[in-house]
C-alpha positions in Angstrom: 1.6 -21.4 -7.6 1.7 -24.1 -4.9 5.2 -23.7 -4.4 6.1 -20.0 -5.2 3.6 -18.5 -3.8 1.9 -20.4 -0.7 4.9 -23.1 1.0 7.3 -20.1 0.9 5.2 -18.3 3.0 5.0 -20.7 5.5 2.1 -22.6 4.9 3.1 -26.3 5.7 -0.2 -28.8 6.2 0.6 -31.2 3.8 -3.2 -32.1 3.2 -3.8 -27.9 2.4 -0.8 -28.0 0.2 -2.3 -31.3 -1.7 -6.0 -29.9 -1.8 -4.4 -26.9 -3.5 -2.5 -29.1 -5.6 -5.5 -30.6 -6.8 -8.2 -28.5 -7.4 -8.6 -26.7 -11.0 -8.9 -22.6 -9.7 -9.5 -21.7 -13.5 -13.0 -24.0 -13.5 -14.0 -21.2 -11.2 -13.2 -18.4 -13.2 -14.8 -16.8 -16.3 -13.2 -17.2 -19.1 -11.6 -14.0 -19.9 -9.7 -14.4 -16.4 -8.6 -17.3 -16.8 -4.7 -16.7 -17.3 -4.9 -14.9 -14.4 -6.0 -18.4 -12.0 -2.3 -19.1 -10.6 -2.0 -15.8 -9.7 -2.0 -14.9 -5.9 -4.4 -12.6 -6.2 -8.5 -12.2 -5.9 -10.4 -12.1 -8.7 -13.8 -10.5 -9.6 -16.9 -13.3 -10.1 -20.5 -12.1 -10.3 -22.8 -10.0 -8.3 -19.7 -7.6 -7.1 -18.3 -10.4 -5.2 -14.4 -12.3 -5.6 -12.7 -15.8 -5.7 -10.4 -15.0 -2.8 -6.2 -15.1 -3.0 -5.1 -18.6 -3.1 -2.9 -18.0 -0.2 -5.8 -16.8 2.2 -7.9 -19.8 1.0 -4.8 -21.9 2.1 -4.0 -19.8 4.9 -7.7 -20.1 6.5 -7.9 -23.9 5.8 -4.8 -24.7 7.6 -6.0 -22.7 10.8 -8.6 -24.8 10.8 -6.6 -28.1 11.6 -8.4 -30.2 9.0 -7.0 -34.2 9.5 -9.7 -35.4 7.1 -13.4 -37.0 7.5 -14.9 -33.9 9.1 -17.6 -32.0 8.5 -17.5 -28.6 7.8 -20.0 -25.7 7.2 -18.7 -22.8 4.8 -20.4 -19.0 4.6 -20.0 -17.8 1.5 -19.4 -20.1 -1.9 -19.1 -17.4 -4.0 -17.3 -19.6 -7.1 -16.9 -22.5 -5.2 -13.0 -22.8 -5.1 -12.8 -22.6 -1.6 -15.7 -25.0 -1.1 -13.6 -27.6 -3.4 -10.4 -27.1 -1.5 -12.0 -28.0 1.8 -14.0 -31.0 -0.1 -10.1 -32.3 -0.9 -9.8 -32.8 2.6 -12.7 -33.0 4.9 -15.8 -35.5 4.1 -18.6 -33.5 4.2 -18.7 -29.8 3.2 -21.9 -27.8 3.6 -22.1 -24.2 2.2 -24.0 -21.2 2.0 -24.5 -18.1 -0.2 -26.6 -15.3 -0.1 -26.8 -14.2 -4.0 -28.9 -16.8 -5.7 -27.3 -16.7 -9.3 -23.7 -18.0 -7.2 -25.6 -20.8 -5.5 -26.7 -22.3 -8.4 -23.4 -21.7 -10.6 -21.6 -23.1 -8.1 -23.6 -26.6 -7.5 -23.9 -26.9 -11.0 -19.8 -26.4 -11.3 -19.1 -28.6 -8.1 -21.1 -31.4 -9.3 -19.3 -31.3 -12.8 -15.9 -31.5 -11.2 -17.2 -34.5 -9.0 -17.1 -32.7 -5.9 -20.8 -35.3 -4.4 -19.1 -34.2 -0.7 -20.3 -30.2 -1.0 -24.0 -29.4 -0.3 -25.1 -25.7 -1.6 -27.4 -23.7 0.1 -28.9 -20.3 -1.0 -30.1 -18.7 2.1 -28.5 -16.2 4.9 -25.5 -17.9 6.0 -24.8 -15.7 9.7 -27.9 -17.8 10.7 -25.8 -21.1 9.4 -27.0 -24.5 8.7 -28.4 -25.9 12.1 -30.0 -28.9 10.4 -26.4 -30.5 10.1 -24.4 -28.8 13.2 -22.4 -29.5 14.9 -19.9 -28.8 13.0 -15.9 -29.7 13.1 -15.1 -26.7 11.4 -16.4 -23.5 10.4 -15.0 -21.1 7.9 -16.3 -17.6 7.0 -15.3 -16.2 3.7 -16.5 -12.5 4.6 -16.2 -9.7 7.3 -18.7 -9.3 9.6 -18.7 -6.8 12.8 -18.7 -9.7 15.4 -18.8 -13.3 15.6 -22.5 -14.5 15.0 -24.0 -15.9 17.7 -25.5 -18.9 15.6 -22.3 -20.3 14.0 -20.6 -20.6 17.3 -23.5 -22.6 18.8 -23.5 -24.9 15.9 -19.8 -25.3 16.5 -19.0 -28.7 17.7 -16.5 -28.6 21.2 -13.3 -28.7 20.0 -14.2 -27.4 16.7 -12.4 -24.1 15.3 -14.1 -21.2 13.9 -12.3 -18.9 11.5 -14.1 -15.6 10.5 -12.7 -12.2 9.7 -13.9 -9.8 12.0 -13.3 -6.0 12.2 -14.9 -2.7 12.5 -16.1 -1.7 9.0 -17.2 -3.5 6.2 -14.0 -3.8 4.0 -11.0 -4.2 6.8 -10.7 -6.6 9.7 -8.4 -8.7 11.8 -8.6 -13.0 11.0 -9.8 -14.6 14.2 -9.7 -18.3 14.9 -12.6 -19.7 17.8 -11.9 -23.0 19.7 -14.6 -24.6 21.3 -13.2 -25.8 24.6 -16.4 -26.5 26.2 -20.2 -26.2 26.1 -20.0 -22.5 27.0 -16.7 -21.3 27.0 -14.2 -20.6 23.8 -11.2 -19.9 23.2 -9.9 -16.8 20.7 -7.0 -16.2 18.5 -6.0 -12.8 16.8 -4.3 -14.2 13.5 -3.5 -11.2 10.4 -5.3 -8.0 9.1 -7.6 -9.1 6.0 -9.7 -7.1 3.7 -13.2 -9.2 2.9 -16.3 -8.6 1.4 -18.8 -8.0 3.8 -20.8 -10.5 5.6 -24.5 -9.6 5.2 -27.0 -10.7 7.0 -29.6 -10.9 10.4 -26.4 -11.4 12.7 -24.4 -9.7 10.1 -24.1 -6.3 8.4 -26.9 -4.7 7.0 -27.8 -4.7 3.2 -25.4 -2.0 1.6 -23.2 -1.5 4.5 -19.9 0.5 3.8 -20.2 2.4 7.4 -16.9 2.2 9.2 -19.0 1.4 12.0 -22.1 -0.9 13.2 -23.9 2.0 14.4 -22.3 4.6 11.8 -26.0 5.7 9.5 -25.7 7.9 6.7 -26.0 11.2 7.4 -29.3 12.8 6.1 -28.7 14.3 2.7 -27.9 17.7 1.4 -30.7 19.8 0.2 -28.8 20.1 -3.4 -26.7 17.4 -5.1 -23.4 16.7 -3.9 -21.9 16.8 -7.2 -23.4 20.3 -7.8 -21.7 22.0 -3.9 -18.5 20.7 -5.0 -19.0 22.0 -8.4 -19.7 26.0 -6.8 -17.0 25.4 -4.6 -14.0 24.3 -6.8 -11.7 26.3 -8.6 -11.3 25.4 -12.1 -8.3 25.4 -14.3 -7.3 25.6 -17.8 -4.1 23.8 -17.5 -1.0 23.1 -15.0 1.0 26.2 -16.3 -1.4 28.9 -16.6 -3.6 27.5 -13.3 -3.5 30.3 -10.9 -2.3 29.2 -7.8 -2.3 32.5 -5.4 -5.8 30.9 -3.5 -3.9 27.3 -3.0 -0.9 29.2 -1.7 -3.0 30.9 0.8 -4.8 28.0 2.3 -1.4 26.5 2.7 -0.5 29.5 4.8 2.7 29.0 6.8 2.5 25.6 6.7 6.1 23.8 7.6 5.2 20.6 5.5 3.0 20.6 2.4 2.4 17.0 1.3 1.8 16.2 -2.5 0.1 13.3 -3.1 -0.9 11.0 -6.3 -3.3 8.5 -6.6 -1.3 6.5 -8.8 2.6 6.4 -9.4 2.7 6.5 -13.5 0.2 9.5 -13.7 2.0 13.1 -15.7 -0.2 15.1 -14.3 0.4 14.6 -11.2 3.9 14.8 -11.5 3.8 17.8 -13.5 1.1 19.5 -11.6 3.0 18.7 -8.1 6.4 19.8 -9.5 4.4 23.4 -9.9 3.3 23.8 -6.8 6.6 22.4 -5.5 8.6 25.7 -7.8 5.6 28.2 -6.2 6.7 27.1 -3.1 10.4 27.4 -3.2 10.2 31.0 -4.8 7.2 32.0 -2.8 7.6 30.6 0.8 11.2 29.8 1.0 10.8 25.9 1.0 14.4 24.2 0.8 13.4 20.6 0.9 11.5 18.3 -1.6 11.6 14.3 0.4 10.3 11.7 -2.3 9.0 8.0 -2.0 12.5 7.3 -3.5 15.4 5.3 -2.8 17.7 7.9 -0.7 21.0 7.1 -2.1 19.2 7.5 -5.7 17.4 10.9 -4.7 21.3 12.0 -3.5 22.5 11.2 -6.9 19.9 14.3 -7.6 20.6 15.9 -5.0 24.6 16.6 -5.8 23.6 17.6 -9.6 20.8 20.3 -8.5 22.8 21.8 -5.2 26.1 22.1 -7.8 27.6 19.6 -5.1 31.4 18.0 -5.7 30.8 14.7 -4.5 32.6 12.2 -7.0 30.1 10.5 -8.9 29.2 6.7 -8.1 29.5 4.3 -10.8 25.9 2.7 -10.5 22.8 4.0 -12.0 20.3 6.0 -9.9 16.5 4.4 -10.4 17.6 1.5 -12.0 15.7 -1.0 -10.0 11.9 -2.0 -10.9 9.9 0.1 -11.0 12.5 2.6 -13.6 9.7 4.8 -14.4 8.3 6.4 -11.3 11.7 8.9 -11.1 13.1 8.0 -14.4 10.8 10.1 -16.2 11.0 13.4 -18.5 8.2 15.0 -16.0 11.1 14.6 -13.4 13.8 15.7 -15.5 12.2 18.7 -16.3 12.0 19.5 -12.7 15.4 18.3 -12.0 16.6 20.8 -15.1 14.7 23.8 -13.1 16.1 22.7 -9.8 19.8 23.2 -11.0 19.3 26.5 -12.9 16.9 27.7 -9.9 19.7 27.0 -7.3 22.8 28.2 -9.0 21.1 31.7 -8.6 21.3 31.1 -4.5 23.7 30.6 -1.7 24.5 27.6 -0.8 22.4 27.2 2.9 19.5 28.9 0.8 19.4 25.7 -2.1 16.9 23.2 -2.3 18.0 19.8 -1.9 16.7 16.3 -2.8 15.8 13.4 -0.7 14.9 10.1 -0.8 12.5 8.6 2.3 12.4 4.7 1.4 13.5 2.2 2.5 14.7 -0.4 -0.5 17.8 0.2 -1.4 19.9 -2.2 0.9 22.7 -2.8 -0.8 23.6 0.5 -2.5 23.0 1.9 0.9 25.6 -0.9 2.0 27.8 0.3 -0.8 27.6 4.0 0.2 28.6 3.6 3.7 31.5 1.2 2.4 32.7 3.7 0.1 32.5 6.4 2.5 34.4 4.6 5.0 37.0 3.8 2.5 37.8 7.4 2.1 37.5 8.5 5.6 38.5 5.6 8.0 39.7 2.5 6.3 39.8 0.7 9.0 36.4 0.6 9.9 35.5 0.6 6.2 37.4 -3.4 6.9 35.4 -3.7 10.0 32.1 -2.8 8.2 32.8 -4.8 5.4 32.7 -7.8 7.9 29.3 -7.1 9.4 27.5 -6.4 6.5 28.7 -9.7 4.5 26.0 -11.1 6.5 23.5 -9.6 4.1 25.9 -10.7 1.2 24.2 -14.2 0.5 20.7 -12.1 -0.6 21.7 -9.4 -2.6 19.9 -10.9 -5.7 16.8 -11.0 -4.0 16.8 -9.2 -0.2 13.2 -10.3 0.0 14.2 -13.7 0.1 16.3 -12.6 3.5 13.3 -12.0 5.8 12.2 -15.3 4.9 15.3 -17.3 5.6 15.5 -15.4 9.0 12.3 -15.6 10.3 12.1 -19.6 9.3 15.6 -20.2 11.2 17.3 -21.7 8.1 19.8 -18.6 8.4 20.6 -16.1 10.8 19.5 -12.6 11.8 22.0 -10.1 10.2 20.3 -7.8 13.2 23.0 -7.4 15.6 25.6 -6.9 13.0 23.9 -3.5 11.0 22.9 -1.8 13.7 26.5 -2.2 15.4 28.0 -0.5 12.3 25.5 2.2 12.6 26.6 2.4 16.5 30.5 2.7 15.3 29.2 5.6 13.2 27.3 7.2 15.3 30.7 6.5 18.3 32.8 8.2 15.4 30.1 11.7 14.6 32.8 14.3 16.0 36.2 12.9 13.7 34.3 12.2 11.0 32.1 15.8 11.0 35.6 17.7 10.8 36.0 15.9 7.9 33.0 16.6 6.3 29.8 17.2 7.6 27.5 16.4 4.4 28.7 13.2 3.6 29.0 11.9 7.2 24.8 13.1 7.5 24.6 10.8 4.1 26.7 7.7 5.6 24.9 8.0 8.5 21.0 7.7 6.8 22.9 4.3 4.6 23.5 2.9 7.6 20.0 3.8 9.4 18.2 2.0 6.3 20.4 -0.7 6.2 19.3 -1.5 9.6 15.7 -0.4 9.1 15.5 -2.4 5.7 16.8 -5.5 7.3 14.0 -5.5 9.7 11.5 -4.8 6.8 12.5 -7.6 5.4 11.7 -9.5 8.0 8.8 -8.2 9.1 7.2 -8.9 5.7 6.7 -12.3 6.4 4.4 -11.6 9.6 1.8 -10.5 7.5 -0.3 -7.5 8.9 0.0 -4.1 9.4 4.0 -4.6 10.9 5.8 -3.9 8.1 3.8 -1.1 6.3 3.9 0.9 9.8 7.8 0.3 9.9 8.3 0.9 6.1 6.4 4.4 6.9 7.2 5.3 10.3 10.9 5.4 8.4 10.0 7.8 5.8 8.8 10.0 8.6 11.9 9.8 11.0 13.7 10.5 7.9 11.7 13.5 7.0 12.4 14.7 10.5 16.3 14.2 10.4 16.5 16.2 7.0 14.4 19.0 8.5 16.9 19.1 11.7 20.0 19.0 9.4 18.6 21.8 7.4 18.3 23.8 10.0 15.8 25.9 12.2 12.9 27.1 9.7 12.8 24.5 7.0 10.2 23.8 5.2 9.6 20.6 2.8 7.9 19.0 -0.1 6.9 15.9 0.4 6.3 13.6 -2.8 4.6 10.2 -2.3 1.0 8.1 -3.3 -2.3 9.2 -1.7 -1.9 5.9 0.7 1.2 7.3 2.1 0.6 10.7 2.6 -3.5 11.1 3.4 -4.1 10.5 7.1 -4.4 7.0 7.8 -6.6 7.4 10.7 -9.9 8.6 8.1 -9.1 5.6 6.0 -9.9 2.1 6.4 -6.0 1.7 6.8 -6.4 2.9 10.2 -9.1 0.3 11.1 -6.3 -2.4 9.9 -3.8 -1.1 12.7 -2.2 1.6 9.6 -0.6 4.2 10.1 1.3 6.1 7.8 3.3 9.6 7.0 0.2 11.6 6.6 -1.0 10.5 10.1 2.5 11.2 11.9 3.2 14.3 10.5 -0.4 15.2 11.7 0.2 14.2 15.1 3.4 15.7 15.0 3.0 19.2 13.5 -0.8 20.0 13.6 -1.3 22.7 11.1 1.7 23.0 10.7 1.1 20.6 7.7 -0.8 20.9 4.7 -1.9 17.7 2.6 -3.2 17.6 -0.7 -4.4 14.6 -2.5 -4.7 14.0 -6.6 -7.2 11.8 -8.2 -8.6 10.9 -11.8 -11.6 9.8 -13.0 -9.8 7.7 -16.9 -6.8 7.9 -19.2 -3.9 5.8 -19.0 -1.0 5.0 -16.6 2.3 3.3 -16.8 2.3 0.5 -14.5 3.0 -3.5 -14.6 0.8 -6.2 -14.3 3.2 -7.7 -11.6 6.0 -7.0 -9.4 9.3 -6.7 -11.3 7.3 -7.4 -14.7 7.8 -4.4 -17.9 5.9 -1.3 -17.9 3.0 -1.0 -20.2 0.3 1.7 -20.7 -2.4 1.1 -19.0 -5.9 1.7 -19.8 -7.4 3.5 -16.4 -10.8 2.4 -15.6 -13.6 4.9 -15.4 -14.5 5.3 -12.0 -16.3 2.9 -9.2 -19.9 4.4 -8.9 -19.6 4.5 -5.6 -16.5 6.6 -5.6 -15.2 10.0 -4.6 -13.7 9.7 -7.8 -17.0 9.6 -9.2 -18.2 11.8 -7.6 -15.3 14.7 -8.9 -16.3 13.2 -12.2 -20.0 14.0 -12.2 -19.0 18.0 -11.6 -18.2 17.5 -15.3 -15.2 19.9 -14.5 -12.3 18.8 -16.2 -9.5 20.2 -13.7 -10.0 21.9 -10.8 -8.7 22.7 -7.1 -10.9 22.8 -4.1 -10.2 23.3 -0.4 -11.7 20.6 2.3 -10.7 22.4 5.7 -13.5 25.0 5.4 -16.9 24.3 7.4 -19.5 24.4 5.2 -22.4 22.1 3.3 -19.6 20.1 0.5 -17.3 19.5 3.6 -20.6 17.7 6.0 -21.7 15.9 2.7 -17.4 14.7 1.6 -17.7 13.1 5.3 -19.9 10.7 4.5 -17.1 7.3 3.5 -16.6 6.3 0.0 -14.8 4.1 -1.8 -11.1 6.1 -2.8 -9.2 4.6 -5.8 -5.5 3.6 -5.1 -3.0 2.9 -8.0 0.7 1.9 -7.5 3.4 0.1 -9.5 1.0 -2.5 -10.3 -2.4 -2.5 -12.0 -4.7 -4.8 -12.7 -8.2 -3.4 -14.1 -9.5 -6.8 -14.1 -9.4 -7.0 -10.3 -9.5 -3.0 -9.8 -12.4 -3.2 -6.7 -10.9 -5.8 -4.4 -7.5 -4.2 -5.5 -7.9 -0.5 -5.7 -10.1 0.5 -3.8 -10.0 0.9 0.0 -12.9 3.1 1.9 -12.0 6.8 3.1 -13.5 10.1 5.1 -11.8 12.3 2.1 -11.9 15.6 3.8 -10.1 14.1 7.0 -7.6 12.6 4.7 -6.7 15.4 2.9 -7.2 19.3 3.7 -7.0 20.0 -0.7 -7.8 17.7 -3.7 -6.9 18.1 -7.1 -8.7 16.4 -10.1 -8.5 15.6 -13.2 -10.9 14.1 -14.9 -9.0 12.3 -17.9 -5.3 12.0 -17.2 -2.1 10.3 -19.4 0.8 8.1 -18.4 4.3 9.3 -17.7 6.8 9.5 -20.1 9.9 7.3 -19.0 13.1 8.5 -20.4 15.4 5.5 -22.2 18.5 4.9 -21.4 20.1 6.4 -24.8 18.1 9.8 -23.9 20.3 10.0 -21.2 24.1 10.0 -22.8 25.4 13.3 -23.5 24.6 14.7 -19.9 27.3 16.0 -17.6 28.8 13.3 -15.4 26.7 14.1 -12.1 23.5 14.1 -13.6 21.5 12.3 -11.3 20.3 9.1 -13.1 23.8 8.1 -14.0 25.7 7.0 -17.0 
């Protein structure tokens, strides 16, 4: 763990790297989670609270500056692994917790692993410990609004504070306090964090989830909740047979209708969205469906349904991790009614299929190559040149943004986004030659240069890379729209987190934004979102990134959910519409906790990991539920032989 998943990400203090070496995180944890210890990841302990990711409990002890025989006052023990790490290096450690029951499991666990250096106290820890300040260092293992005023008088001068501090309870920005001098202090802005909150007199208040100090609930409807949204929903019997005409009339003349899912290895949502998405192309005259997908895997699709005579690569579309989010029989079937559906129209009238991520480097690299081989191979040798650059990374591009951020290699900037230039120099000769394929070299080349700065950006930690990553999909979204001409209208298929407006979302308290929020900004009402969610059932997803797919169980939901909330209707499926002003929409306001499932799931950590806090009716002007919900069905490889040679996952 030490290795893999804290030095490579820069952490370098030899004393935090030998502390973490040391210390036993599985003594922290209950037993049934113990396999899961040297996993960078939180964990749940008792009394809703979490042993935090090893590489935040390294990160936050190395800004600290530890060079041993201080003495240093923790808030918050929770488990006690932190408090153990910091005892590995410093001489005293004093620490404080709020819940009771963690107090005393963790001094009784501390002084069974011979930690006599850590001193537990149960009390209100914004307050501190003033009966052993000052203090050399001061770490705060939850989120408050501000800094307290006590902890940095009971910093010593010179001492370093490091707190998380943000505007809600569940997001903010890691900050790092220098004493300087008796009354002045110096302040560094570090990486966005997602902590627990930190309760207290010079903290939050008891149960705060407000996304802001002042924010109070608003005074309650005179009828449940759960019973408005109940009157006001539209129930349905199932995807096929679910009238749609009301849906299509809220979604008016909308330009850009955005279907999202709350995980990605849900059927229903795929099947349910692929309906709306056929009511729309028959019904409204909506030519473009733009995916979370890999865009020269979506073209794969994209020739096959629009009867295009583009030669057929000789990779496989989707066949990088995770397979089953487009390599599924949900998407086949769509993909099936695509084809028949467009070989009844003329060509400018087809819909077509695109891919808005951002991952697929090298068969982007590939694509432009091969184009250039047919078209110019001159520049093809030129390009070939540039991009072996990347070559070294191919196995693992992740791996890049590392070595070029850390100086060990060098930025392969300069040398992508001069072979886009030379295509873009080259847009009249190679148009004439055709104007389709030089649109689709073009976009290889733009995320070859967009996915080498992802790659780098990952490494900085924050909000950077997500608002690249999405910011992409979005200027992407925008070039199809252009290419297809004046009046086009699109589908867009990607998870909740991508497509709700990041701004009514904790995401946006982090610095998020995403392609929800820009297409807002951009289009007005012109767009029309919709969000999916589900109360239990299963899911396909992995335990790990790159790691098989398995069928998940799906927990029921967090009490303090909208999900929940859906849930208590005791509807089984239903529609409902969030834009109109009336009693549900005033109650929906009020934040609660949204569940968020991608690739990865892990049930055992499902509240620090899927969960993030959200103003649902600014998210999202429609939501669709459904209360139980089963995984998709991934299609096998042998399923696939047989089909015609430009089917779009490749033989």
């Amino acid at each position: 763990m030490v290795q893999d998943q804290i030095a490579v990400r820069g952490i370098r203090d030899r004393r935090v790297l030998a502390a973490m070496r040391r210390v036993p995180r599985e003594k922290f944890l209950q037993e049934s989670l113990q396999e899961f210890a040297y996993q960078d990841t939180p964990l749940p302990i008792e009394s809703d609270q979490t042993i935090s990711q090893p590489y935040i409990v390294a990160y936050m002890t190395e800004c600290m500056g530890l060079k041993g025989g201080e003495r240093v006052l923790e808030i918050g023990t929770g488990s006690g692994y932190a408090a153990a790490v910091l005892a590995e290096i410093a001489a005293e450690v004093y620490t404080i917790e709020r819940y009771a029951n963690l107090a005393a499991s963790a001094t009784e666990r501390l002084a069974r692993l011979g930690y006599g250096n850590v001193h537990v106290l149960h009390g209100d820890g914004t307050r501190g410990w003033p009966e052993h300040a000052p203090y050399d260092a001061i770490l705060v293992a939850a989120g408050g609004p501000e800094i307290p005023p006590s902890l940095r008088e009971q910093l010593a001068i010179g001492g370093r504070l490091v707190i998380p501090v943000g505007p809600t309870a569940r997001s903010q920005k890691l900050v790092r306090i220098t004493r300087v001098a008796e009354h002045r202090y110096d302040e560094d802005e570090l990486i966005a964090v997602a902590f627990v909150p930190l309760i207290g007199q010079e903290g939050w208040e008891e149960g705060a989830e407000q996304p802001t100090r002042e924010r109070r609930p608003s005074p309650a409807p005179a009828r449940p909740l759960f019973s408005l949204l109940t009157e006001a929903c539209e129930p349905f019997s199932d995807i096929e047979s679910a009238n749609l005409d009301a849906l299509i009339e809220r979604i008016g003349d909308a330009r850009v209708v955005l279907l999202g899912e709350a995980t990605h290895g849900t059927s229903e949502f795929y099947r349910m969205r692929a309906r709306i998405t056929r009511e729309l192309i028959e019904r409204r005259g909506f030519t473009i469906i733009a995916a979370e997908a890999d865009w020269p895997d979506a073209a794969r699709i994209d020739d096959y349904i629009r009867h295009l005579e583009h030669p057929a690569a000789e990779w496989v579309a989707f066949s990088r991790f995770p397979t089953w989010m487009w390599r599924n029989h949900e998407v086949r079937e769509l993909v099936d009614w695509l084809r028949d559906h467009n070989g009844k129209q003329p060509a400018e009238r087809r819909t077509g299929f695109y891919g808005l991520d951002l991952y697929s480097l090298y068969t982007s690299i590939s694509a432009v190559l091969a184009y250039l081989d047919d078209v110019d191979p001159k520049t093809a040798a030129v390009a070939r040149r540039r991009y072996g650059c990347l070559s070294p990374w191919e196995s693992d591009p992740a791996t890049y943004g590392y070595a070029a951020l850390t100086e060990t290699y060098r930025s392969c900037e300069s040398d992508v986004v001069h072979m886009l230039e030379a295509l873009l120099a080259s847009r009249m000769r190679y148009l004439g030659a055709d104007g389709e394929r030089y649109f689709d070299a073009v976009q290889n080349a733009r995320l070859v240069e967009q996915a080498e700065r992802y790659y780098r950006l990952m490494y900085y930690g924050g909000s950077a890379s997500w608002n690249h990553r999405d910011t992409h999909m979005f200027e992407t979204l925008q070039r199809v729209m252009e290419v297809r001409g004046v009046g086009a209208k699109a589908v867009v298929w990607a998870h909740n987190s991508h497509l709700g407006d990041a701004s009514a979302t904790e995401m946006g308290a982090r610095g998020e934004i995403n392609v929800g929020q820009l297409c807002r900004e951009a289009l007005g009402n012109a767009v029309y979102s919709i969000g999916f969610g589900t109360d239990h059932g299963t899911v396909a997803a992995a335990s790990d990134w790159g790691a098989a797919m398995e069928i998940k169980e799906v927990r029921p939901s967090n009490e303090r959910s909208y999900e929940r909330l859906c849930h208590e209707t005791r509807v089984p499926r239903f529609m409902v519409g969030l834009r109109a002003e009336r009693g549900l929409r005033s109650g929906l306001l009020e934040p609660r906790l949204e569940r968020a499932i991608g690739v990865i799931y892990r049930p055992e950590t499902e509240l620090a990991s899927h969960y993030f806090m959200a103003h649902l009716p600014r998210q999202f002007d429609e939501y669709i539920w459904f209360d139980e919900s089963r995984a998709v069905r991934p299609l096998k490889s042998q399923e696939l032989s047989g089909m015609p040679e430009t089917y779009p996952y490749g033989l």
